[in-house]
C-alpha positions in Angstrom: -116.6 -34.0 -70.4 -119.2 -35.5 -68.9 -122.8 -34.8 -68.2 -122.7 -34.8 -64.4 -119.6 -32.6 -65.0 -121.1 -30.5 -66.9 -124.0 -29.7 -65.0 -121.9 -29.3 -61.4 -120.2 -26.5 -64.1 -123.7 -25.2 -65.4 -124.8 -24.9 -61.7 -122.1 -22.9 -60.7 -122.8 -20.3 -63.6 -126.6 -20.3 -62.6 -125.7 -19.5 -59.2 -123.4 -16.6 -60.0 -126.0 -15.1 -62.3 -128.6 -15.6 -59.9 -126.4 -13.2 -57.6 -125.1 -11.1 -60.4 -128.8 -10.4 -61.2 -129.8 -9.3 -57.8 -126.2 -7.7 -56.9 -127.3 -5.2 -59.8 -130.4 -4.4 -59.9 -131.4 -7.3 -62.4 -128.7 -6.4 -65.1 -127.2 -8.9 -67.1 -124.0 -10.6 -67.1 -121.7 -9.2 -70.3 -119.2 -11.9 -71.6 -116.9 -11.3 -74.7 -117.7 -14.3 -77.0 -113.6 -14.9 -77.7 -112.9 -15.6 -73.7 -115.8 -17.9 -73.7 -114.4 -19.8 -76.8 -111.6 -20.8 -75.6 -112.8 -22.5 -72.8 -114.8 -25.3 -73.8 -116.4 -26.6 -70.7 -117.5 -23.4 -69.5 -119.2 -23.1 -73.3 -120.9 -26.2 -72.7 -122.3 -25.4 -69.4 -123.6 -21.9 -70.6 -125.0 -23.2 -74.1 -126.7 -26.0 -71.6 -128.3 -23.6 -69.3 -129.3 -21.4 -72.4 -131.1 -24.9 -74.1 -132.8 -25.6 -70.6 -133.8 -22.0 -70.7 -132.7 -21.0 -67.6 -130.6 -17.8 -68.7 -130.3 -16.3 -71.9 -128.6 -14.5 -74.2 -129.3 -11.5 -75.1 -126.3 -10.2 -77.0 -126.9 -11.6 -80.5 -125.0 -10.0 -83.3 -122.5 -8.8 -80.9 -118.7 -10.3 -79.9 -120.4 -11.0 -76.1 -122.9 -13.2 -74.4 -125.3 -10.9 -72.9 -126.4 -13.7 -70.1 -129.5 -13.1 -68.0 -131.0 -15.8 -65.3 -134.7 -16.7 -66.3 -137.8 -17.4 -64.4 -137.5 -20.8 -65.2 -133.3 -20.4 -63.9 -134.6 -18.9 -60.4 -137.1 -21.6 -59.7 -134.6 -24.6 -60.7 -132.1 -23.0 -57.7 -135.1 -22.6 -55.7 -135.6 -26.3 -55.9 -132.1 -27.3 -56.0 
């Protein structure tokens, strides 16, 4: 996969947790880790936004990604 695909991908998820996060009164987005595995370009988008630090993941020693939109996640859609 490219990078240009991957960040069309990565922009995508950004957006939906931007909306998740407001749709819910700023709760986080609960993925189990075994769905997310087996799709390897949505892996690659999420451990992308997570190394850009705009979400993260909260749900360490656990079988889901906990994913949140940052600060820094807001302002790059902002800008978009």
């Amino acid at each position: 996969m490219t990078n240009e695909e991957i960040n069309k991908i990565s922009d995508i998820l950004l957006q939906s947790l931007y909306d998740y996060h407001f749709a819910n009164n700023g709760a986080s987005y609960v993925l189990p880790k075994a769905m997310v595995n087996t799709d390897l370009n949505s892996k690659q988008a999420i451990e992308y936004l997570i190394k850009m630090e705009y979400a993260v993941d909260s749900g360490q020693g656990s079988d889901n990604l906990v994913l949140g939109i940052t600060a820094k996640g807001m302002e790059y859609l902002k800008n978009k």
